[in-house]
C-alpha positions in Angstrom: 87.0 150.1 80.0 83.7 150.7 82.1 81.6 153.6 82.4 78.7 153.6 85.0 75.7 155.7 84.3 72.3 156.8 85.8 69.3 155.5 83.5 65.3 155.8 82.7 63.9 153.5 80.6 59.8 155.4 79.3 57.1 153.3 78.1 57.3 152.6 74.3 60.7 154.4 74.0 64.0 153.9 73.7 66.3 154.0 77.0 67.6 157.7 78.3 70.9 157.5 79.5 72.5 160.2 81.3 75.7 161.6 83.5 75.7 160.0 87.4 75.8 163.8 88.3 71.6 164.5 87.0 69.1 163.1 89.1 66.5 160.9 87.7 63.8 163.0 89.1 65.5 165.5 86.2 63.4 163.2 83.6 60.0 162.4 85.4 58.2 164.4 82.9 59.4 161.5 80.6 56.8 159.4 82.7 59.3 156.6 83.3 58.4 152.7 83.9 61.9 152.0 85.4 65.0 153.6 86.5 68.2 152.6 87.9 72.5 152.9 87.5 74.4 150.9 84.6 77.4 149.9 84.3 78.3 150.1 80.4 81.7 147.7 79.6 82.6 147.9 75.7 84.8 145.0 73.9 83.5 143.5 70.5 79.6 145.0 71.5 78.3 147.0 74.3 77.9 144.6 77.4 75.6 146.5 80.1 74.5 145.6 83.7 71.6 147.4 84.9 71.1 147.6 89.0 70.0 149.4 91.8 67.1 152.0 91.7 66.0 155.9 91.7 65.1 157.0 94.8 63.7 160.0 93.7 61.1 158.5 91.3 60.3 155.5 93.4 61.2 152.9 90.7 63.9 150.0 90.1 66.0 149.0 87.5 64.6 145.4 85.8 66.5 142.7 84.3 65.4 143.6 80.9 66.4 147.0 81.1 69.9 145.5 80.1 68.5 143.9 77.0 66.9 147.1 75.7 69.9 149.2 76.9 72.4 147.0 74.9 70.5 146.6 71.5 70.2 150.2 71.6 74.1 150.6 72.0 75.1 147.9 69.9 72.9 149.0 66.7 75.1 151.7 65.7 
């Protein structure tokens, strides 16, 4: 089963994820570093693929945004 979400990932915290329906521009008080859409695919652990961007805050979704998004899924 997948599940695609919108993201923000803030300096020196963990990722925010939240329903496609919100905006990103919804967390910009959050001071965001990145932002994007993930597509969140659970088997044995939390496999996630991070792409795209927020037009709304200017910023893209980086490569390492799925590292940080999956240990934060895959801890509990």
């Amino acid at each position: 089963m997948s599940k695609e979400m919108k993201y923000i990932v803030c300096h020196g915290v963990c990722p925010i994820l939240f329903s496609a329906a919100q905006k990103h521009s919804e967390f910009k008080h959050f001071n965001p570093e990145s932002a994007g859409f993930c597509r969140i695919n659970n088997k044995d652990r939390y496999q996630v693929s991070c792409y795209g961007e927020s037009v709304s805050l200017n910023l893209k979704s980086r490569s390492r945004d799925e590292i940080l998004i999956s240990n934060m899924l895959n801890e509990y």
